[in-house]
Each structure stands twice: as C-alpha cells, then as structure tokens.
Rosetta silent file (secondary structure, phi, psi, omega in degrees, C-alpha in Angstrom):
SEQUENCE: XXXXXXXXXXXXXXXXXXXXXXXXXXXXXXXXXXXXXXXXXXXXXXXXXXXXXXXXXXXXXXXXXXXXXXXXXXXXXXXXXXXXXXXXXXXXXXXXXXXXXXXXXXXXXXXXXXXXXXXXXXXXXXXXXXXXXXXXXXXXXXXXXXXXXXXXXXXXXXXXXXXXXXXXXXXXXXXXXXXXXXXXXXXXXXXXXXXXXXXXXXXXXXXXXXXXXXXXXXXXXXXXXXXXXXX
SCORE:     score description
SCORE:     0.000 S_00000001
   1 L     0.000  156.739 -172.524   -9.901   -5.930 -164.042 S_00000001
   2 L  -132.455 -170.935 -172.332   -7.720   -6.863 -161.075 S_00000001
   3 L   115.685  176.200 -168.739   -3.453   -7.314 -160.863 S_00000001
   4 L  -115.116  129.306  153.041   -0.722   -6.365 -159.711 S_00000001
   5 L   -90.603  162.128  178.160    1.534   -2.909 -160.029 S_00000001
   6 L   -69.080  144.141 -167.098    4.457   -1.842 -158.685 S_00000001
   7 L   -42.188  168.912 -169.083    3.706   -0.452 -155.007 S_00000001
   8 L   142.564  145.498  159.540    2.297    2.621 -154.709 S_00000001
   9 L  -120.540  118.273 -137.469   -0.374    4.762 -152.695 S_00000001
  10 L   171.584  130.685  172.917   -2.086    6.343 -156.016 S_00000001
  11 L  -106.566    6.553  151.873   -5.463    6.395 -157.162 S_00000001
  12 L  -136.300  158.451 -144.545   -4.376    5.614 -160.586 S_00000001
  13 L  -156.553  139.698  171.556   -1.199    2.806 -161.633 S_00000001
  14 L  -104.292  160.405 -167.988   -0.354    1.916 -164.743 S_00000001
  15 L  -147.729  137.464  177.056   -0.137   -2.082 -165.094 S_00000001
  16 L   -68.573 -177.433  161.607    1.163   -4.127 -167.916 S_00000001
  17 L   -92.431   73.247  154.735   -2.021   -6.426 -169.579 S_00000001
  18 L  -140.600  -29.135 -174.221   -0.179   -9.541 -168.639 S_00000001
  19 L   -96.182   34.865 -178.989   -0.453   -8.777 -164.863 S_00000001
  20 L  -158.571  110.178  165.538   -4.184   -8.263 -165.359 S_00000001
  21 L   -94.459 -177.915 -153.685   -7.408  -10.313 -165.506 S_00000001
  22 L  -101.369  135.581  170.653  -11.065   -9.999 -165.290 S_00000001
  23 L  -101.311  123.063 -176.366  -12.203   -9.355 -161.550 S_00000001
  24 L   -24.959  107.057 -169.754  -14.391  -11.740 -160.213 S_00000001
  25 L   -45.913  -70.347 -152.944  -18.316  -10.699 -160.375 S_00000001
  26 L   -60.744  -21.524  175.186  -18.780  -11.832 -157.017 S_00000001
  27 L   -80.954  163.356 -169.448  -16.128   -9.667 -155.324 S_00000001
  28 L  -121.929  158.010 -170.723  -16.240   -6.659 -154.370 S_00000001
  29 L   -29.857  -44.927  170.269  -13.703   -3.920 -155.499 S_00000001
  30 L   -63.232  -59.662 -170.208  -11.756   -3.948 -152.139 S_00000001
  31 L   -33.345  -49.065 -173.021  -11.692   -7.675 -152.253 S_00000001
  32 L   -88.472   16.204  174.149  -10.293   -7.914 -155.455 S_00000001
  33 L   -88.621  -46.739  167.943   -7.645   -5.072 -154.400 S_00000001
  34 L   -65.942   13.905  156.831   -6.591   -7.925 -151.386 S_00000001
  35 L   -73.995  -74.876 -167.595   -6.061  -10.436 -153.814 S_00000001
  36 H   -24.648  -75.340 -149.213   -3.453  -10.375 -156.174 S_00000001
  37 H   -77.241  -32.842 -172.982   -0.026  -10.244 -154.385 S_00000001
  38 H   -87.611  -22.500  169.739   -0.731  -12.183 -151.267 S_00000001
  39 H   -51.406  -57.094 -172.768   -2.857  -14.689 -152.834 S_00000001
  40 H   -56.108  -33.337  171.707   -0.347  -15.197 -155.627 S_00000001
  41 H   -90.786  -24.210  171.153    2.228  -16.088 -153.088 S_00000001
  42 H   -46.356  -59.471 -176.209    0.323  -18.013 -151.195 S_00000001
  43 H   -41.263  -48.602 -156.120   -0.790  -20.061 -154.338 S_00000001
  44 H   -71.094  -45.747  170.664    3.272  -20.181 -155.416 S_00000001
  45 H   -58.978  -29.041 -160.843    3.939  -21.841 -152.163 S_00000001
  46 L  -108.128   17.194 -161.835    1.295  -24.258 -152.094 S_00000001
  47 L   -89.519   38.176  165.482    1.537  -24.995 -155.940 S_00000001
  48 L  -101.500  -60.049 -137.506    2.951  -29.041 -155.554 S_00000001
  49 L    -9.816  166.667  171.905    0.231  -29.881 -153.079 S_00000001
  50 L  -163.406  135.589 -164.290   -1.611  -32.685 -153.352 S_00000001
  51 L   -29.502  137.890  155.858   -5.011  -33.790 -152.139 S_00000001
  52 L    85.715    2.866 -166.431   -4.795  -35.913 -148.490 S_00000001
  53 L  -125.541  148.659  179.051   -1.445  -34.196 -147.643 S_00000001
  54 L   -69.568   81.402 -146.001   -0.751  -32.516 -144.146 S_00000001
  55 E  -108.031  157.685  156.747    0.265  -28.891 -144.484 S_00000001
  56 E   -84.441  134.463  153.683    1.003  -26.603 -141.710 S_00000001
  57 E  -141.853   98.307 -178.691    0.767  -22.757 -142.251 S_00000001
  58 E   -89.049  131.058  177.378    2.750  -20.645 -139.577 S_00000001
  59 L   119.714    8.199 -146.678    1.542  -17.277 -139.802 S_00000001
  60 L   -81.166   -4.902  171.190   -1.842  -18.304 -140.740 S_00000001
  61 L   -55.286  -22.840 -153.118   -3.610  -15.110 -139.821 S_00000001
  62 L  -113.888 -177.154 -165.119   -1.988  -12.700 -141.587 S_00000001
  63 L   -60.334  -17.476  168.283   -2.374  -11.768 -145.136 S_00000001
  64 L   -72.858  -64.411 -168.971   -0.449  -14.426 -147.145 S_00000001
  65 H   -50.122  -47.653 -172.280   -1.483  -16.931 -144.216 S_00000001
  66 H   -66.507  -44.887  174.192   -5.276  -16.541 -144.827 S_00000001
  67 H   -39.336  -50.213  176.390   -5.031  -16.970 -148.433 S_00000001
  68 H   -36.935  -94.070  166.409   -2.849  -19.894 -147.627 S_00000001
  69 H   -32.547  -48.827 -169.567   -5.320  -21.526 -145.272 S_00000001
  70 H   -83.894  -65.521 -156.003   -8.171  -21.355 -147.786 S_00000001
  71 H   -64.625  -51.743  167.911   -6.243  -22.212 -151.341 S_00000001
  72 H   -30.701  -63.536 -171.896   -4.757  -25.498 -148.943 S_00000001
  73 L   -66.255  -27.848 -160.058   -8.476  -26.400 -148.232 S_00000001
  74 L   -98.942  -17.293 -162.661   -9.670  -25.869 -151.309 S_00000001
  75 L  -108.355   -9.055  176.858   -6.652  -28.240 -152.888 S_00000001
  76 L    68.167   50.119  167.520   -8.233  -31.271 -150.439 S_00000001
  77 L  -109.482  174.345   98.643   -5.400  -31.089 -147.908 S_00000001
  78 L     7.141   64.336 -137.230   -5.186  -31.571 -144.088 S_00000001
  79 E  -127.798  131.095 -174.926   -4.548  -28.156 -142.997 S_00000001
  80 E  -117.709  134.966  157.986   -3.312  -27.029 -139.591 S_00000001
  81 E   -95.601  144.871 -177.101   -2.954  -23.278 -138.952 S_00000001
  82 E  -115.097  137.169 -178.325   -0.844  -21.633 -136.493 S_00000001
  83 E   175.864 -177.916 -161.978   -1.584  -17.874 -134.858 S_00000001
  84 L   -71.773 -172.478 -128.902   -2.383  -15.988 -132.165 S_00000001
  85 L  -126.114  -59.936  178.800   -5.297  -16.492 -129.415 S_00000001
  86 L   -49.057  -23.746 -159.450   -7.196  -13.661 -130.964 S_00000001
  87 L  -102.382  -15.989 -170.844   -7.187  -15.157 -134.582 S_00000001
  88 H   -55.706  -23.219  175.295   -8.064  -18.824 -133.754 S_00000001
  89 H   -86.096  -26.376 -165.811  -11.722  -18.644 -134.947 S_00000001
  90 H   -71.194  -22.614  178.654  -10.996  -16.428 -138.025 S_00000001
  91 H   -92.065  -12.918  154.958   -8.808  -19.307 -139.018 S_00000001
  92 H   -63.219  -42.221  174.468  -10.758  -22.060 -138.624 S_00000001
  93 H   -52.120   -3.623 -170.630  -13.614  -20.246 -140.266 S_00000001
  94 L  -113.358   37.604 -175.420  -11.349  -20.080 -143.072 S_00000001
  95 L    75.814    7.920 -170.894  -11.025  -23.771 -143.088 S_00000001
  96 L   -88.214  172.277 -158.798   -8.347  -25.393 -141.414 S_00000001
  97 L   -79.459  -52.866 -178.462   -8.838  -28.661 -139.821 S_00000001
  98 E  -149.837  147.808  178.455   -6.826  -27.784 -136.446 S_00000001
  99 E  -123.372  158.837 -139.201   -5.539  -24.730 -134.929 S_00000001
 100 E  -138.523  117.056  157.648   -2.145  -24.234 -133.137 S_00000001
 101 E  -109.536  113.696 -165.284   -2.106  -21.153 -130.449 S_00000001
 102 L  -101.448    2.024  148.402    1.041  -20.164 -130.688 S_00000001
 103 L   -54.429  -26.355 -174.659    0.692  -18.125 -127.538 S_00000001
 104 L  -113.331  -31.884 -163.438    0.059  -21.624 -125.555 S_00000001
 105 L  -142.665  152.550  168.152    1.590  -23.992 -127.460 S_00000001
 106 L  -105.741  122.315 -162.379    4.900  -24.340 -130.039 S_00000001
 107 H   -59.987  -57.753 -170.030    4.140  -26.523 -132.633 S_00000001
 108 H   -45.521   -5.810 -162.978    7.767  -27.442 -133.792 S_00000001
 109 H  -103.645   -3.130 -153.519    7.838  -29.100 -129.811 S_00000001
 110 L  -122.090  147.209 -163.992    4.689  -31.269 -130.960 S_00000001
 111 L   -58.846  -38.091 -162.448    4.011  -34.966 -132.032 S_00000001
 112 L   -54.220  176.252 -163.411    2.570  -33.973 -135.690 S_00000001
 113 L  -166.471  115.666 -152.479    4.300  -34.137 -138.968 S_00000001
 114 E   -97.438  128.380  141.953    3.639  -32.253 -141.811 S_00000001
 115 L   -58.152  -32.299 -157.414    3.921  -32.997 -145.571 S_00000001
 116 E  -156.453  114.767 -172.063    4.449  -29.295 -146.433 S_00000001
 117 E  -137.599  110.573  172.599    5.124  -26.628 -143.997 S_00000001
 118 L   -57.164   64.789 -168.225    4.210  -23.121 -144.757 S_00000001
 119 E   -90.746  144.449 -175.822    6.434  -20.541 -142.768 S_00000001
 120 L  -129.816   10.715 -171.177    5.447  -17.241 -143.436 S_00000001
 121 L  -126.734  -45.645  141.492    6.998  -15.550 -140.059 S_00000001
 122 L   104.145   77.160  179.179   10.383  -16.856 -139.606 S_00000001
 123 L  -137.358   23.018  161.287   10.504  -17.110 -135.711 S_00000001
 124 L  -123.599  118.503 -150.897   11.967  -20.667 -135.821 S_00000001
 125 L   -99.049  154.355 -151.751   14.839  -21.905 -136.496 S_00000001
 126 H   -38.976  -46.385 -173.951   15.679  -24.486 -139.615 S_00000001
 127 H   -57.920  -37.174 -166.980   16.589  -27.103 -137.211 S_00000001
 128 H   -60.217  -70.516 -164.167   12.981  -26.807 -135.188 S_00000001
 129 H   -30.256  -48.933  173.073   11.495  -26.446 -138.783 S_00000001
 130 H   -79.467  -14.410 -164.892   12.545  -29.577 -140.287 S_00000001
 131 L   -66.450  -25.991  179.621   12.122  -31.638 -137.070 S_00000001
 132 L   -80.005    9.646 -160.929    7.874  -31.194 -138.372 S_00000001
 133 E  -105.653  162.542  119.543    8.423  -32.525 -141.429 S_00000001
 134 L   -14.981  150.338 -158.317    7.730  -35.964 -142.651 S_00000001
 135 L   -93.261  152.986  150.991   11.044  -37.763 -144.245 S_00000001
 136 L    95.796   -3.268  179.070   10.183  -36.406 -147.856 S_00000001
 137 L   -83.355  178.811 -145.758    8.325  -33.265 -146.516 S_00000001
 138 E  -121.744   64.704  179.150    8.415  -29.958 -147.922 S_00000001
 139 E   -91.386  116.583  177.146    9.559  -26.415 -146.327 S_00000001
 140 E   -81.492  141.878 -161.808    8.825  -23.493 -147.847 S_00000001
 141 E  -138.798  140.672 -160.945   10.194  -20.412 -146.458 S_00000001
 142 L  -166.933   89.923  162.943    8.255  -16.571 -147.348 S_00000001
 143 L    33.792 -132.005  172.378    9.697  -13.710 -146.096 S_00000001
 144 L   123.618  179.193 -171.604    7.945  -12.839 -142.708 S_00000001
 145 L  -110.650  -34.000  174.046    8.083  -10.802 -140.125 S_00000001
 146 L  -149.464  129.913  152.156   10.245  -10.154 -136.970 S_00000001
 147 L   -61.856  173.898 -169.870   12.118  -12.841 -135.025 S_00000001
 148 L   -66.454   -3.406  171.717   11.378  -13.510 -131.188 S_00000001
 149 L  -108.007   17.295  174.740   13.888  -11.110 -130.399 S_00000001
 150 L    82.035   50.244 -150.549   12.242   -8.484 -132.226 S_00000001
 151 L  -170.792  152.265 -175.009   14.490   -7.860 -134.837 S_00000001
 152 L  -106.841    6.535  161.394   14.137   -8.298 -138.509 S_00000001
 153 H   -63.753  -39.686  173.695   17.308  -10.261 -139.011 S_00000001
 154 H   -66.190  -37.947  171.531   16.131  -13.171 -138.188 S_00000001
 155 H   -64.158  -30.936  160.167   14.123  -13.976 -140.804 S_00000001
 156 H   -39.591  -78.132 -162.989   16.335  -12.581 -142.862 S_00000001
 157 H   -79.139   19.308  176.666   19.567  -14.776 -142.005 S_00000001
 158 H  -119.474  -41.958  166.865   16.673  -18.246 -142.178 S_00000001
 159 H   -79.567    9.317  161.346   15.948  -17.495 -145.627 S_00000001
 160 L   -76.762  -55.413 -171.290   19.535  -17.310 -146.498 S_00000001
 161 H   -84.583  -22.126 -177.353   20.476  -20.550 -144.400 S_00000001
 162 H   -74.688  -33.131 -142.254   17.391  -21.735 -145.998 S_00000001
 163 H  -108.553  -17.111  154.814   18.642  -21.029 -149.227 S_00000001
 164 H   -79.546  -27.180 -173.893   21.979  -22.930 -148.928 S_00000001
 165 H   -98.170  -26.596  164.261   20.756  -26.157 -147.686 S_00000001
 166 H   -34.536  -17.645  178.315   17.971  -26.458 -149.995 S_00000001
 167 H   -95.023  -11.127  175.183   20.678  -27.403 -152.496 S_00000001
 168 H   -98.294  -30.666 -172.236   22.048  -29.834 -150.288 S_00000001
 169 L   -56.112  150.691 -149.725   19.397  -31.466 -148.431 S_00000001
 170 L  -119.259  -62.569  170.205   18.397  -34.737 -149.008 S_00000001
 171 L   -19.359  -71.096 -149.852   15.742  -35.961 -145.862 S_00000001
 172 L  -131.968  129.264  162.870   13.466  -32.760 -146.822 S_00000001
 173 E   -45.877  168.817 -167.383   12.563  -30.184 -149.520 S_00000001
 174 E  -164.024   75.587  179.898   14.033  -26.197 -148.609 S_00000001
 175 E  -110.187  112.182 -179.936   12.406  -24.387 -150.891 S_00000001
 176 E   -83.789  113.211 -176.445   12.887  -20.352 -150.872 S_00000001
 177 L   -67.327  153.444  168.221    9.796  -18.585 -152.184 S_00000001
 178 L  -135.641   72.112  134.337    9.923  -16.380 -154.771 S_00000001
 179 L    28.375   98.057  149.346    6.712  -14.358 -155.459 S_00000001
 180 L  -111.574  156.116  165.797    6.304  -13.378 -159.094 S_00000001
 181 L   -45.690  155.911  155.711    3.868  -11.485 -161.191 S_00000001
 182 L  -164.791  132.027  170.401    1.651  -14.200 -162.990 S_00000001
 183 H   -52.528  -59.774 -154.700   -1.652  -13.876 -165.155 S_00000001
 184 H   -58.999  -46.372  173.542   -1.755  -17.702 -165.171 S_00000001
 185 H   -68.733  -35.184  179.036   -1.913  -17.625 -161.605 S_00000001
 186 H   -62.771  -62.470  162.508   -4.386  -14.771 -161.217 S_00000001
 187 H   -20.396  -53.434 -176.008   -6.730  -16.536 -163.415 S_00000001
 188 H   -61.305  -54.125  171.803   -6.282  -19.566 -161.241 S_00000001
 189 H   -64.128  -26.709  168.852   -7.092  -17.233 -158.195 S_00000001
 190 H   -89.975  -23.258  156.453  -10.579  -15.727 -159.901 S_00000001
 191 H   -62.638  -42.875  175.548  -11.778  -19.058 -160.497 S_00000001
 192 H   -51.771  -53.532 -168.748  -11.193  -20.181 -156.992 S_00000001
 193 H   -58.901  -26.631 -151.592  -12.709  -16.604 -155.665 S_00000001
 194 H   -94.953   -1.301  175.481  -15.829  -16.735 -158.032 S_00000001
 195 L  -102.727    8.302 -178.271  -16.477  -20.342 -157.280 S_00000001
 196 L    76.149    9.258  171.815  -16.105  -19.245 -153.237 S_00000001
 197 L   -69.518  -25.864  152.462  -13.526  -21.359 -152.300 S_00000001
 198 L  -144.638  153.654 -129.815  -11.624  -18.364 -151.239 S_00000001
 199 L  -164.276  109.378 -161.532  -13.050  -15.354 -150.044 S_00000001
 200 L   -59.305  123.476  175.729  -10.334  -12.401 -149.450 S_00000001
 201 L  -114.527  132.666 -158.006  -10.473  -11.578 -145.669 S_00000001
 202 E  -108.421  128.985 -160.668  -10.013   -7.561 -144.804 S_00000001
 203 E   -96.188  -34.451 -175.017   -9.146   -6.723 -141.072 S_00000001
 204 E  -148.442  157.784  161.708   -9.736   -2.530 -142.024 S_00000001
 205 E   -76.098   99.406 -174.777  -10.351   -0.009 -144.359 S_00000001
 206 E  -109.718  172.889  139.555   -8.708    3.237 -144.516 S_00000001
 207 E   -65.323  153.430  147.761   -9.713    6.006 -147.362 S_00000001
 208 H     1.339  -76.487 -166.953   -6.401    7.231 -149.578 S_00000001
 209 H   -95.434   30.920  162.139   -5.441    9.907 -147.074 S_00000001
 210 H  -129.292   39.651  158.385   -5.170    8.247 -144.110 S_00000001
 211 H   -44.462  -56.604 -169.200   -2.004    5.446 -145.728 S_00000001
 212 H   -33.148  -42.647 -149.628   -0.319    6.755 -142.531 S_00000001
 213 H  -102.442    4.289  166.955   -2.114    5.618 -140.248 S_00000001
 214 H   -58.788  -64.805  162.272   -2.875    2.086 -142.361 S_00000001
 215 H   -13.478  -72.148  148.173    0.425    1.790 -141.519 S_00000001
 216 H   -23.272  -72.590 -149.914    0.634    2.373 -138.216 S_00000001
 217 H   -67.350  -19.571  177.165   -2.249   -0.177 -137.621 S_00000001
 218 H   -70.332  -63.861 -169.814   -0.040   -2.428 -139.910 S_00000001
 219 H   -68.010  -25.087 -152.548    3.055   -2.239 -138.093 S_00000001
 220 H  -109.252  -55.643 -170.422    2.304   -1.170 -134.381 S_00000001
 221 L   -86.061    1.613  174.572   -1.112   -3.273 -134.133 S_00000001
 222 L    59.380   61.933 -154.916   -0.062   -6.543 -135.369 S_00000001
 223 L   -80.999  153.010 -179.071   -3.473   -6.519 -138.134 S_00000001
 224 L  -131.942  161.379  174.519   -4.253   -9.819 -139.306 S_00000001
 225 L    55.067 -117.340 -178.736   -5.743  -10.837 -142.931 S_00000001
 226 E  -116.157  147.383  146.676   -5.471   -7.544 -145.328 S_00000001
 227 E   -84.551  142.284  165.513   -5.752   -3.778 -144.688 S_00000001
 228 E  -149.944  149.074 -169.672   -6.763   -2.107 -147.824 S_00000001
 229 E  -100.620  138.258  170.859   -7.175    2.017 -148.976 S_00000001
 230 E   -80.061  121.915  170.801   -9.955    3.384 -150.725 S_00000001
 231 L  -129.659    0.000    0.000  -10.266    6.113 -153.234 S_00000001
C-alpha cells in the first residue's frame, strides 16, 4: 500500500484506509514513497485539462513540477516546462515539448500563450502571469518557493492577490490550489505509474538518520524532483 499521512520522519505512521491504495507492482518502495502528495497536487492542478491544450509548468523541475510535466503529457497536452540550466534535459526527458531556461530567458516577456499555466514558484507577478494566458486561459497558483528577492512573502502575498481576483476575473481563470487527501486520485495516479506514463523522479536518498541533512540538501542546494528517507 501507498498514501498519504500527516508529516512525519518515523518509520512507522498510522494512515486512515481512505488515504491508501495498492502500490503499483512496477515501483519500487521509494518511488511509491515520492508519489502521493506531490503527484496528487500536481494531478489537482491539472485536473480540467484537455487533450491539444498548451500548458506551461513554472517550476517544472522540482517535485510537484515533474509530476506535473509527465501527468500533462500523459493527458495529450502541449507542454512547455520552465527551470533552471541544470534541469533542462531531466525535463524534457520527462516529456515536455519545449523547455524555457529561466536563467536565459523569462517566459512571461515571450510571444507564447498558454491555455493553462502551472505556477508552482511564485516569482512573478499576477500581472506578468496573466499576460501568458490565452483570453479564456487558466492560472493555477501552488504554493512555491521564495520570491526573486529571496523572501518567502512573495509567494505568499500572490496567492492571496490570487485569491481575490479569481472571484472577480472575467478574461482568465485564478484558480488557488488546494491539495487534498484523495483515494480517488491516488488510484488515478497508480494506474498512470503502472501503465509508465509517469515514473516518480528521485534527485537523493538519505537513510532515516540523516533527515537533517535531507534537509539541508532540500533547502540550501536547491534539489530538484524528490528527496526521499529510507528505513
């Protein structure tokens, strides 16, 4: 079985059965530990989509974002990812169609136009953000991580500003995610893994008693795709 518990570094969690499904034969134990929660949000963001439509995912590197990338691809869209210099092959390999170095270039400054655009970092502001959209396009907004001034406010005060105009906007969708447990979804995610359309990707490994320094390499090293601990 696979799911989700309340956070914890533990090498045993209690879990309701509702948050818990059969783990995919083909995965392997870590894999199916990097599933659940970022997959599930991924999925929650991308669950309108529709085949042929042009999504954007800034952020695509990191652990939501790979999930993201692949469940997009897998859904018959158009998929452009955005990330760092270092990350540009893991995210093509994980299928998208074109990749956006956001070291060279800023996409919101660029001719394209998105049906559905996937921020997962929040280092833009609402105004850039809708300028990529399509009239009738879709922005989803998912937590993230530091604005460009290094500060965690910014992302902060965009899903907030995000979360007032979504009731007014008319031009464009606003949509603030909200991440829930979901069997129904999990399910959804072990058919996708076990038929290989997505395939969890893990940047390191620690054992149990080195969380600390998991940490670290999460925070300090800017780790892309999952970290996950061992017992």
């Amino acid at each position: 079985m696979f799911g989700e518990a309340e956070a914890a570094f533990a090498e045993y969690v209690c879990a309701p059965q509702t948050r818990l499904v059969a783990k995919p034969p083909n995965l392997t134990f870590e894999q199916a530990a990097a599933l659940p929660l970022a997959a599930n949000t991924a999925l929650m963001g991308l669950r309108d989509l529709t085949a042929g439509q042009h999504v954007l995912v800034n952020g695509a590197s990191g652990g939501v974002g790979t999930f993201a990338v692949q469940i997009a691809t897998a859904y018959g869209a158009e998929v452009t990812g955005v990330c760092s210099t270092r990350n540009v092959d893991l995210v093509r390999s994980l299928g998208a169609e074109h990749v956006v170095d956001y070291t060279h270039t800023d996409f919101t400054r660029e001719s394209a136009r998105y049906d559905v655009l996937l921020d997962l970092v929040g280092n833009h502001s609402l105004r850039e953000l809708r300028r990529t959209l399509k009239p009738g396009g879709t922005l989803v907004l998912s937590g993230g991580g530091v604005s460009r001034g290094g500060s965690l406010i910014g992302p902060i005060a965009l899903i907030v500003r995000g979360a007032l105009i979504g009731k007014f906007a008319r031009r464009h969708r606003v949509v603030v995610l909200e991440a829930v447990p979901s069997a129904a979804n999990l399910r959804v995610l072990a058919e996708l893994a076990e038929t290989g359309k997505i395939v969890p990707a893990i940047d390191r490994e620690y054992p149990l008693e080195q969380a600390p320094a998991a940490i670290g390499h999460l925070e300090v090293e800017h780790a892309r795709a999952k970290i996950v601990l061992t017992v």
